[in-house]
C-alpha positions in Angstrom: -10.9 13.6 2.1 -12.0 14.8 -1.1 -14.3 14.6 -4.3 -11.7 16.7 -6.2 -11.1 15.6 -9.9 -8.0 13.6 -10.6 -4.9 14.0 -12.8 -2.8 11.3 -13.1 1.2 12.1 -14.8 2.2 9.1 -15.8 4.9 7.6 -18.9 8.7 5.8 -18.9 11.3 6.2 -16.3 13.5 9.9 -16.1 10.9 11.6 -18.6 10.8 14.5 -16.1 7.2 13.5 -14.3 8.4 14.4 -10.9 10.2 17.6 -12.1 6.6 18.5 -13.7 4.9 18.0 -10.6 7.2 20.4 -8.9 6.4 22.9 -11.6 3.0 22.7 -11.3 3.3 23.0 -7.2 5.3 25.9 -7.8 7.3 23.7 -4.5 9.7 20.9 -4.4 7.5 18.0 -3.3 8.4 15.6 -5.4 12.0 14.1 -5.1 14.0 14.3 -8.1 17.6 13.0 -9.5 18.6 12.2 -12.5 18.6 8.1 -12.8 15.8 6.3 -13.3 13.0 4.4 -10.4 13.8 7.9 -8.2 9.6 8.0 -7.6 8.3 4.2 -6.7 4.6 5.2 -5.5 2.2 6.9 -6.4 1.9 10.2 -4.3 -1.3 12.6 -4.0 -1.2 16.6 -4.0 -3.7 19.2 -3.9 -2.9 21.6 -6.9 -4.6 24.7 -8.6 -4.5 26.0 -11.9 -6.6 29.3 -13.1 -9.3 28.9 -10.1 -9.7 25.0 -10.7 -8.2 22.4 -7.5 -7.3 18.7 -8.3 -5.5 16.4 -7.2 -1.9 15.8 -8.7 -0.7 12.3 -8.7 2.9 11.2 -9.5 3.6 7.9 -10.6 6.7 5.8 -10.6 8.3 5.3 -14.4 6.1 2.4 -15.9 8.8 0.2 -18.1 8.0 -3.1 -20.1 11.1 -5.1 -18.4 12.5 -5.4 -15.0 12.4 -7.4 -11.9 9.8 -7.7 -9.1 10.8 -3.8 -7.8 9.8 -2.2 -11.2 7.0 -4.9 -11.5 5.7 -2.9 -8.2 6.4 0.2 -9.6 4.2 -0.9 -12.6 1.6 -1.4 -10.7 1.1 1.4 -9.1 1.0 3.7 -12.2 -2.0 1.4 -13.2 -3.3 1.9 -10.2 -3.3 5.7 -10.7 -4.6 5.2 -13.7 -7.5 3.6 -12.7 -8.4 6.5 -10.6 -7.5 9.8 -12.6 -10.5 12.0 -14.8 -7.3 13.3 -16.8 -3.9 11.6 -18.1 -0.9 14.0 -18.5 1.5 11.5 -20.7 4.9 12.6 -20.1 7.7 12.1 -23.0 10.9 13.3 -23.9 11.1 15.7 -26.6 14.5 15.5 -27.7 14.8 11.5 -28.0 13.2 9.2 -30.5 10.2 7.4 -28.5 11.1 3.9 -27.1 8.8 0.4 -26.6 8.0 1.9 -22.7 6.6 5.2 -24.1 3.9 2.8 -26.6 3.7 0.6 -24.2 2.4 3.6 -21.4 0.5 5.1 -23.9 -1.4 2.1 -25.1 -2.3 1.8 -21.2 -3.3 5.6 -21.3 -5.6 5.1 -24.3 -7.0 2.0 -22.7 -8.4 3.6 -19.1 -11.1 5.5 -21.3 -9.6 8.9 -19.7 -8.8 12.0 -21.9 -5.1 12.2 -22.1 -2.7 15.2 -22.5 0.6 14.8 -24.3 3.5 16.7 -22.4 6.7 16.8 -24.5 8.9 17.6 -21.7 12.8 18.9 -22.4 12.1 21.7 -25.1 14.3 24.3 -23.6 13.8 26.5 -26.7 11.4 27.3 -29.4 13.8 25.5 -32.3 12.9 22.0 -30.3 9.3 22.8 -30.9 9.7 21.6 -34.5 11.2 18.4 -33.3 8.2 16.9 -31.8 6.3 15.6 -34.8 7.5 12.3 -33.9 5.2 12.0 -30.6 2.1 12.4 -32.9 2.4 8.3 -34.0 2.1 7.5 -29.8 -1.5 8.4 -30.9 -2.5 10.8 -28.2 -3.1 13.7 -29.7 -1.2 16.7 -30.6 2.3 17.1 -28.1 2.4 20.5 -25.8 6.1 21.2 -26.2 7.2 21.9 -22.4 10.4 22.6 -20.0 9.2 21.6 -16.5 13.0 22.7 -15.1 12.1 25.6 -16.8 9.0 26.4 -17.3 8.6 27.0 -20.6 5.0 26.3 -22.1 3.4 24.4 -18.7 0.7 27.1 -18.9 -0.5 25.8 -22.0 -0.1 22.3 -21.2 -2.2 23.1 -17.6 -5.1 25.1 -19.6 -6.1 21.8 -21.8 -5.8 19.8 -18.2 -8.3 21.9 -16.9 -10.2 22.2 -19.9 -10.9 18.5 -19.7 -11.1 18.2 -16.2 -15.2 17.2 -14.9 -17.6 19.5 -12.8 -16.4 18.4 -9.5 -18.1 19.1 -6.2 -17.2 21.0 -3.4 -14.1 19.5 -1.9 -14.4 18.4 1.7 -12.3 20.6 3.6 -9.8 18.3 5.1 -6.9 20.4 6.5 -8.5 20.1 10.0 -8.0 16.2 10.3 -5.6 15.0 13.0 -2.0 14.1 11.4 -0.5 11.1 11.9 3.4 10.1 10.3 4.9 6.5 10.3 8.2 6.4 11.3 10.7 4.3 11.3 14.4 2.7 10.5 13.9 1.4 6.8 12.4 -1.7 6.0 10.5 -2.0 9.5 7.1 -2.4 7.7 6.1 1.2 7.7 4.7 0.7 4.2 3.1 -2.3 4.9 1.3 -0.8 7.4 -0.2 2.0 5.5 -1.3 -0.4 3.3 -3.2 -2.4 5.6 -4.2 1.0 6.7 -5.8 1.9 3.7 -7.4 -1.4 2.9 -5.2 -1.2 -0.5 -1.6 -1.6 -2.1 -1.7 2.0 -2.6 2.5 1.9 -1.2 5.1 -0.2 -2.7 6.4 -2.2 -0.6 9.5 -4.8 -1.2 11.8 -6.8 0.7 14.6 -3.9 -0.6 15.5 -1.1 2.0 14.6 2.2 1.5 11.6 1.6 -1.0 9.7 4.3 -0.3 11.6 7.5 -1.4 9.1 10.6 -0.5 6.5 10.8 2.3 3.0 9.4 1.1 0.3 11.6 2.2 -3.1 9.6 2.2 -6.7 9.4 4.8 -6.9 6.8 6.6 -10.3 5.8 8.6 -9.3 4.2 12.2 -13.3 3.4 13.4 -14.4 5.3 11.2 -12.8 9.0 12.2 -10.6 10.1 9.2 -7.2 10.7 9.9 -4.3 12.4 7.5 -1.1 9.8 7.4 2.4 10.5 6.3 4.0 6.9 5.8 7.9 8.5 5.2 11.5 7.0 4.0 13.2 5.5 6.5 15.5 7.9 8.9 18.7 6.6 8.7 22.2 7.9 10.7 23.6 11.0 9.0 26.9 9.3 8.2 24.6 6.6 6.3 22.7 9.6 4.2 25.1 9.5 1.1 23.4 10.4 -1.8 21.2 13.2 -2.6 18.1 11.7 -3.5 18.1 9.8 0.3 19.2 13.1 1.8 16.0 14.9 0.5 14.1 11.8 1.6 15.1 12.3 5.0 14.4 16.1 4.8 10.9 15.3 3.8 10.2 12.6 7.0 11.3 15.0 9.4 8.8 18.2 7.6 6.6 15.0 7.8 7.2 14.8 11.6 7.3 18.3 12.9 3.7 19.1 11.1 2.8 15.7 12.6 0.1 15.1 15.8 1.5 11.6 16.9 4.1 9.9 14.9 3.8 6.4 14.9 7.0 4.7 15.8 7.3 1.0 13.7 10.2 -0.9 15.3 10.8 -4.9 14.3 10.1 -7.2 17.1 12.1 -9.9 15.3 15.6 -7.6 15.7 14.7 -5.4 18.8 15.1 -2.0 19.8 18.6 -0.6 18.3 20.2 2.9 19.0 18.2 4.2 16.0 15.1 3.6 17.5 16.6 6.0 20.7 17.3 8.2 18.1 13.9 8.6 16.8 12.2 8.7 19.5 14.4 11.5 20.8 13.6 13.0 17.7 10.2 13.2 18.0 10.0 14.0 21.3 11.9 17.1 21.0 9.5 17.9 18.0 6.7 17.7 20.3 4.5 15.2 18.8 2.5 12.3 20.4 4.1 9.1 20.5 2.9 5.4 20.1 5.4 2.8 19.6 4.5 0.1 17.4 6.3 -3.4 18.0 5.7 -4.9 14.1 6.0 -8.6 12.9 5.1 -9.7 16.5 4.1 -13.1 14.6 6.9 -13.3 12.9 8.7 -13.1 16.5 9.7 -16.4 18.5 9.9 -16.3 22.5 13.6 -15.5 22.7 12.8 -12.2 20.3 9.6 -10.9 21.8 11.4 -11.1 25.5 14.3 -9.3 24.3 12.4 -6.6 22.6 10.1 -5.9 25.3 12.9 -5.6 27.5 14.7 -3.6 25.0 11.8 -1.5 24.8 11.6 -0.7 28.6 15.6 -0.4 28.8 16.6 1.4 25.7 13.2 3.6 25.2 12.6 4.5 29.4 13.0 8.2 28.2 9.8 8.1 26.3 7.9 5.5 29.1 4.7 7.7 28.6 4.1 6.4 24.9 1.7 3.6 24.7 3.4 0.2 22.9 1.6 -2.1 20.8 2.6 -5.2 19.6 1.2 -5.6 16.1 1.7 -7.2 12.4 0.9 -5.0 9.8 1.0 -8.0 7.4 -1.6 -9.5 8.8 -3.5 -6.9 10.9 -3.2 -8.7 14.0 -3.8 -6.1 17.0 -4.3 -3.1 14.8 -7.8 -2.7 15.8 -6.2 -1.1 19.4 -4.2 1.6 17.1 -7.4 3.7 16.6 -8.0 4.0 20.6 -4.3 4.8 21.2 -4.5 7.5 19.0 -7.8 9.5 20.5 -5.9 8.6 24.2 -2.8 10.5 22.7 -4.7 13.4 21.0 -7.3 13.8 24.0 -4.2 14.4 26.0 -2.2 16.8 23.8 -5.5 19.2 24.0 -5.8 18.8 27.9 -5.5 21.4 29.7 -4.7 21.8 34.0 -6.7 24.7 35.3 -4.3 27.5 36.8 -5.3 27.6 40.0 -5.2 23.3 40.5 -1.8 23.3 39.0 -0.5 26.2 41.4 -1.8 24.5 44.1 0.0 21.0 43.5 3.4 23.1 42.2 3.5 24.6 45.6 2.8 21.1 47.7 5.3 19.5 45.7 8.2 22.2 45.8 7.4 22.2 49.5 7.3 18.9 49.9 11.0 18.4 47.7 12.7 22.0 47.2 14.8 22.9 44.6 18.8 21.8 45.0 20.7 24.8 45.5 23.4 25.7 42.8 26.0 28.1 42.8 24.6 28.8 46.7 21.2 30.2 45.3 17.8 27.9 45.8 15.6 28.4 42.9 12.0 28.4 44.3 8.7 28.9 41.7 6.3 31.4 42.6 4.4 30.7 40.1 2.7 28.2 36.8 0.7 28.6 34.1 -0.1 26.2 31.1 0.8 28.4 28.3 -0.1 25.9 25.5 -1.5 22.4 24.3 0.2 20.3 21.6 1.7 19.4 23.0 0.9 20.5 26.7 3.5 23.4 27.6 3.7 24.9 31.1 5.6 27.8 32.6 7.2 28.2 35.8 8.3 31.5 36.8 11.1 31.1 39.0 12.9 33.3 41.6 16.2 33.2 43.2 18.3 31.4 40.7 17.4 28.4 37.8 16.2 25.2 38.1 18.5 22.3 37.1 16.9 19.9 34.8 16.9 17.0 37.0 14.4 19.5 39.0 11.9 20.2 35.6 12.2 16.4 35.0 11.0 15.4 38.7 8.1 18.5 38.1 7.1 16.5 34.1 6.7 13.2 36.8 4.3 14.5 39.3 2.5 15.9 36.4 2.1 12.8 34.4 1.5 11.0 38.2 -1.3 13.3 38.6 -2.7 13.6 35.3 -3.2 11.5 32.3 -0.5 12.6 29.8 -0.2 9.5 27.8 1.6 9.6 24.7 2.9 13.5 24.2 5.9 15.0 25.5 5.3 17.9 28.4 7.2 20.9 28.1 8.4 22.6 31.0 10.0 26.3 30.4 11.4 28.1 33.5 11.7 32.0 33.2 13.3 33.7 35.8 13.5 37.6 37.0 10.9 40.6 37.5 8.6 38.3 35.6 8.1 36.1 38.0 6.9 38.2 40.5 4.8 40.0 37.9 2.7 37.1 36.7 1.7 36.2 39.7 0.2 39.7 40.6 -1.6 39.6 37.3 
């Protein structure tokens, strides 16, 4: 959370808004192509320009005409409106401007914020002379910039500053537990932010693959504040066919691997598929918490919520130690459990087994069901350490040969039987040689 002042880049579709937001983030953040409706909600950064920090929000193109999508899209630019201390217009400099640039401007002039005018596309000083034409918009004089390039953002970032307010001290917020919402698309990930949040700050339509970039918002779950990633849905690599989906996906799995739990949204009216394997595999080998959420369970009749749950149990065993909850973001039925889940799962990725406790069951327990022998050699642990916490890591140091998997997968059981490991993945590393014998002298 924050009390960081606001800018808001708004203006007509493929004006260049998310390619500015890169610029200014001196990173790609913001997913970019060139066809119009790339960027559908409104997405949040923390940016910094000559000492000053604000938050950076790109919008989705606002346009006069379109169906219920761009009607969404709409929407949410107002909405970022609404919100913002400074505009930053965006319009191209090398075309005539159109009905959606007046139309975005007379909503710019109408919030009562100052506004900067960004003529984005001058690649070179002899387009500089071409922007005359922007003055009639009404927003003041044009800042003749390249965001691919470049070119001329300084300027245009000194009068944002200039009219940005006194702000206080921003609450520092990079310690807040991460959450991301995962799933195939059109599971209800957005909705579920949303109902999150209290707010339609995601888009969210009946069309797959609506939301293009992970949305980074705080959420309060009982009032603790959490930082959520709701991300584009993960689809099979032989379905990731163009570029702007490809990035998408890039951008949900950076999402999940700086992730504390990911929450896994799965549609209880169609079951659990091989994609939700998939995932879940996914974020178990990331070594993030896990909580499976079984959304639309209203929606669901008898025949669907059996099937699920036994698809659940079948086709998700792997991951049996994530808590399920059957939930409908729509309406908020059951969500009030979510914020518990969560603290069980993050209490359990910080716990720790004391040494000599976890020696001491490690010896009863190899004694009680040795290692198999392979290749003729019996692998026997002399001794375990936790090494880590999220998520909970131990080492075994190992004489006499290696431990099969099978063996490391029994060990994660009698752990989890013994302790309360409820929704992270364990890691169990087996080192073998004169560090075995070392460790436990030390």
């Amino acid at each position: 959370m924050s009390r960081l002042p606001v800018v808001a880049v708004v203006g007509r579709p493929n004006v260049g808004k998310s390619t500015l937001v890169n610029r200014i983030l001196r990173r790609r953040a913001a997913v970019v192509e060139e066809k119009p409706g790339v960027t559908r909600d409104r997405k949040e950064f923390i940016a910094e320009w000559a000492g000053r920090h604000f938050i950076l929000v790109d919008t989705g193109g606002w346009a006069v005409k379109g169906d219920d999508l761009v009607a969404g899209i709409r929407a949410q630019a107002e909405a970022a409106l609404g919100g913002a201390d400074v505009v930053v217009f965006v319009a191209d400099a090398t075309t005539a401007y159109t009905d959606d640039d007046l139309a975005v401007a007379r909503l710019a002039q109408g919030s009562g914020v100052p506004v900067v005018l960004a003529a984005n596309k001058a690649d070179g000083p002899g387009v500089d002379l071409d922007v005359g034409h922007l003055w009639s918009l009404g927003l003041g004089e044009p800042y003749p910039i390249s965001a691919l390039h470049g070119r001329g953002t300084g300027d245009l970032l000194d009068a944002v500053v200039a009219r940005l307010p006194e702000s206080e001290a921003p609450l520092a917020d990079d310690h807040l537990p991460t959450l991301a919402i995962l799933g195939r698309p059109n599971v209800g990930k957005s909705t579920l932010l949303n109902r999150l949040l209290g707010e339609e700050r995601v888009l969210v339509s009946p069309e797959p693959g609506t939301t293009r970039d992970p949305i980074d918002a705080v959420v309060e779950l009982d009032g603790e504040p959490f930082r959520v990633w709701d991300t584009a849905g993960i689809r099979r690599a032989s379905r990731v066919d163009e570029a702007t989906e490809f990035y998408s996906v890039q951008r949900a799995r950076e999402a999940l691997a700086a992730a504390d739990v990911a929450l896994l949204v799965a549609d209880a009216t169609q079951g659990i598929t091989h994609q939700e394997q998939r995932l879940a595999e996914e974020i178990a080998t990331a070594g993030a918490g896990l909580i499976i959420l079984l959304n639309k369970w209203d929606a669901a009749d008898p025949e669907d919520k059996e099937n699920t749950e036994d698809g659940t149990g079948d086709r998700l065993g792997f991951v049996s130690w994530a808590p399920v909850l059957r939930v409908s973001a729509r309406t908020g039925a059951r969500l009030h459990r979510l914020s518990a889940a969560v603290r069980a799962v993050l209490e359990a990725r910080r716990f720790r087994v004391p040494t000599p406790q976890l020696n001491r069951h490690v010896r009863d327990w190899q004694e009680a069901h040795p290692a198999p022998t392979r290749r003729g050699r019996r692998a026997r642990i002399m001794y375990a350490v936790q090494a880590g916490v999220n998520p909970p890591t131990v080492v075994l140091f190992v004489r006499g040969g290696d431990l099969a998997p099978d063996y490391l997968r029994f060990l994660e059981g009698r752990l989890r039987a013994e302790y309360d490991f409820v929704g992270t993945p364990l890691r169990l590393v087996a080192r073998s040689g004169r560090g075995a014998e070392d460790s436990r002298r030390q």
